[in-house]
C-alpha positions as CSV (number, residue, x, y, z in Angstrom):
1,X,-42.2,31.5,-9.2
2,X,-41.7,27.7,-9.4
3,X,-43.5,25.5,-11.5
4,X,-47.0,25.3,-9.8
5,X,-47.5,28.7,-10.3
6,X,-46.5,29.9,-6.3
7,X,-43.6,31.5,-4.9
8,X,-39.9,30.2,-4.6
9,X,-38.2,30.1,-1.2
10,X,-34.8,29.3,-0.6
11,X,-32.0,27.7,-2.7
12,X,-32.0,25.3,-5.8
13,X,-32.0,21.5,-3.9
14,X,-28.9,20.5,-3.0
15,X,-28.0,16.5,-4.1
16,X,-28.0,14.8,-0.5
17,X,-24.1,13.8,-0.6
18,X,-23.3,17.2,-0.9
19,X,-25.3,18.7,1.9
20,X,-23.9,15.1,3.9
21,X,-20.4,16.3,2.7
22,X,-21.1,20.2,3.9
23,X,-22.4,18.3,7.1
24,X,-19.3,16.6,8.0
25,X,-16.7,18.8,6.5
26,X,-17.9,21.5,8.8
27,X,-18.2,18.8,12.2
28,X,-15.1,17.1,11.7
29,X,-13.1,18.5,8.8
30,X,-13.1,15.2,6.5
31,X,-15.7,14.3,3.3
32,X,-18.2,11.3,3.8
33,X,-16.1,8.8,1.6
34,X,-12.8,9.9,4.1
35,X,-14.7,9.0,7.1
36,X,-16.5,6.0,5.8
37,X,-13.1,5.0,4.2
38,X,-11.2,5.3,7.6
39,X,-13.8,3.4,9.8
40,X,-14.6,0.8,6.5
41,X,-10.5,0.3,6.3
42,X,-9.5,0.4,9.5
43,X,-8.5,-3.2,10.5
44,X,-7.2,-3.2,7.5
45,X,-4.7,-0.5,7.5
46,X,-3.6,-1.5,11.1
47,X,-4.2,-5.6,11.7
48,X,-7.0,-7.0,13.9
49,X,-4.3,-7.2,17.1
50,X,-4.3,-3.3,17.1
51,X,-7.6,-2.2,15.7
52,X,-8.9,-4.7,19.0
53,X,-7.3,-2.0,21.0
54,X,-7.4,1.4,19.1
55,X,-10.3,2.7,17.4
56,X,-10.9,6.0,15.0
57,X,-12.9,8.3,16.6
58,X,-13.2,11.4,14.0
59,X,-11.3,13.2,11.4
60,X,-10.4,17.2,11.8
61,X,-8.7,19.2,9.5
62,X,-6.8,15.9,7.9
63,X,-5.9,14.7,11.0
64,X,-7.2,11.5,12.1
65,X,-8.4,11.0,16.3
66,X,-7.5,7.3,17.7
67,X,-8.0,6.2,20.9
68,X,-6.7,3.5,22.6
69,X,-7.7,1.7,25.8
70,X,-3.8,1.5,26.8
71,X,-1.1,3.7,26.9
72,X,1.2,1.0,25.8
73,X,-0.9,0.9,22.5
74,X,-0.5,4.8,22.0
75,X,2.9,4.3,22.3
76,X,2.8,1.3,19.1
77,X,0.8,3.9,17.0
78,X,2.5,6.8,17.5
79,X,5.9,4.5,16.0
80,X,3.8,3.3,13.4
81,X,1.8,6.4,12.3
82,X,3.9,6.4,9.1
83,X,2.9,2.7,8.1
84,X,-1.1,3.3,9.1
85,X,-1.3,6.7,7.4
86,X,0.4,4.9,4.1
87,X,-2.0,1.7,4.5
88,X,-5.5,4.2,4.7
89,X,-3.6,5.8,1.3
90,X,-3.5,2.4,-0.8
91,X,-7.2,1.5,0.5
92,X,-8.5,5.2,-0.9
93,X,-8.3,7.4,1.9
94,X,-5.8,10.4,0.8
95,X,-7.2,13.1,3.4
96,X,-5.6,11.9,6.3
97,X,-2.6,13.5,6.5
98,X,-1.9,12.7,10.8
99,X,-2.7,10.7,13.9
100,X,-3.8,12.3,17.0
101,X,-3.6,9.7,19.5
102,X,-5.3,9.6,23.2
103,X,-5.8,6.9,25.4
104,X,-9.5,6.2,26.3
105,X,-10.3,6.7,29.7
106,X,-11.4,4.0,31.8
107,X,-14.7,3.4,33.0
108,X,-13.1,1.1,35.7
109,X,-12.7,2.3,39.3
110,X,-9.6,1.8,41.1
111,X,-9.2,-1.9,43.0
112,X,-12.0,-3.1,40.5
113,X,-11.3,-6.5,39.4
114,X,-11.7,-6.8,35.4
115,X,-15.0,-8.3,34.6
116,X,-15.3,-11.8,33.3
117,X,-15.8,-12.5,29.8
């Protein structure tokens, strides 16, 4: 019975950060403050020249998914993983134990001239 009198269903309430925490531990394998701190702290942990061309897509199982809209930027963060995984540590973010590094595929067809900006 619950307090007006009628019949409980289901489990005690759950504080919403939890359930969020469940929520995202079980789509992407990292907390809500390890995803929040990796997308708050990412220029930070890598410089504004990089994060302009490689940005955090999710976290799974400790490992961290960049992608980058060249391969010659892959290339940079897979020689500086060690530096950027350090960086995310002193700005909080201690899950993030990897980089898993793709290049974004372009939405560009071949022989199309880059568009103006």
């Amino acid at each position: 019975m619950n307090e007006r009198g009628g019949e409980r269903h289901g489990p005690d309430p759950v504080p919403l950060s939890r359930s969020l925490d469940a929520l995202l531990r079980s789509l992407s394998g990292g907390t809500s403050a390890t995803v929040a701190g990796v997308f708050n702290h990412w220029e930070e942990a890598v410089g504004a020249a990089v994060a302009a061309h490689a940005q955090p897509v999710k976290v799974e199982r400790g490992r961290l998914l960049v992608e980058t809209d060249e391969p010659g930027w892959a290339t940079q963060l897979r020689f500086l993983e060690h530096d950027i995984l350090e960086r995310l540590t002193q700005v909080g973010v201690h899950e993030v134990t990897g980089l898993d590094i793709r290049v974004r595929r372009s939405t560009k067809r071949p022989g199309q001239a880059p568009s103006g900006g």
